[in-house]
Steps between C-alpha positions, in 0.01 A plus 500: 500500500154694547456820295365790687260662235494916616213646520452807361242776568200624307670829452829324386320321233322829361801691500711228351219490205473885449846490498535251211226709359624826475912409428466321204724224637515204364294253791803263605772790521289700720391176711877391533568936628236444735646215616156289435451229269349584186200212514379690794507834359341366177241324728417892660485611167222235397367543827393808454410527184247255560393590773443853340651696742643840307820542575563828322848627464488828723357624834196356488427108519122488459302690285122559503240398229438900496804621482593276213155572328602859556858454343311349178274766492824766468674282281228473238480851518842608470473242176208663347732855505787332360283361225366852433856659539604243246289579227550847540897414470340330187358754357756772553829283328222456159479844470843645578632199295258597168647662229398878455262541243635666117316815630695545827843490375 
């Protein structure tokens, strides 16, 4: 008795790995739906995370140095506002939480 190992395509394999990815499902319940074993999807996982190929869970598979030093750039920002909008928040429940002075009642 010989077994026949399938082969599978490059695009199966990324698909199959953004899918377990993005679904949340646990690895050998989405291997046995796909109809793969789950030591080969596991091995596609580790494949490409070591190879450090980005699969990112969306339209996009690759993303540039740029784009990501671009995203940081916006993120930090959009930080530094919510820092500032926090202490404002801060400051506004201390003084509509203080007691009224003797004077003001």
């Amino acid at each position: 008795m010989s077994k026949y190992i399938k082969p599978y395509d490059e695009e199966f394999k990324k698909q199959s790995v953004k899918l377990l990815l993005k679904s949340g499902k646990p690895l050998k319940v989405l291997a046995r739906e796909l109809g793969i074993s789950d030591a080969a999807l596991r091995e596609w996982r580790d494949s490409y995370r070591r190879t450090g190929l980005k699969l990112i869970v969306g339209d996009t598979e690759k993303t540039s140095r740029k784009d990501l030093e671009r995203e940081i750039k916006r993120l930090k920002d959009e930080n530094e506002y919510l820092k500032r909008q926090r202490e404002i928040l801060k400051k506004a429940v201390s003084i509509v939480s203080e007691e009224p002075n003797e004077g003001m009642r």
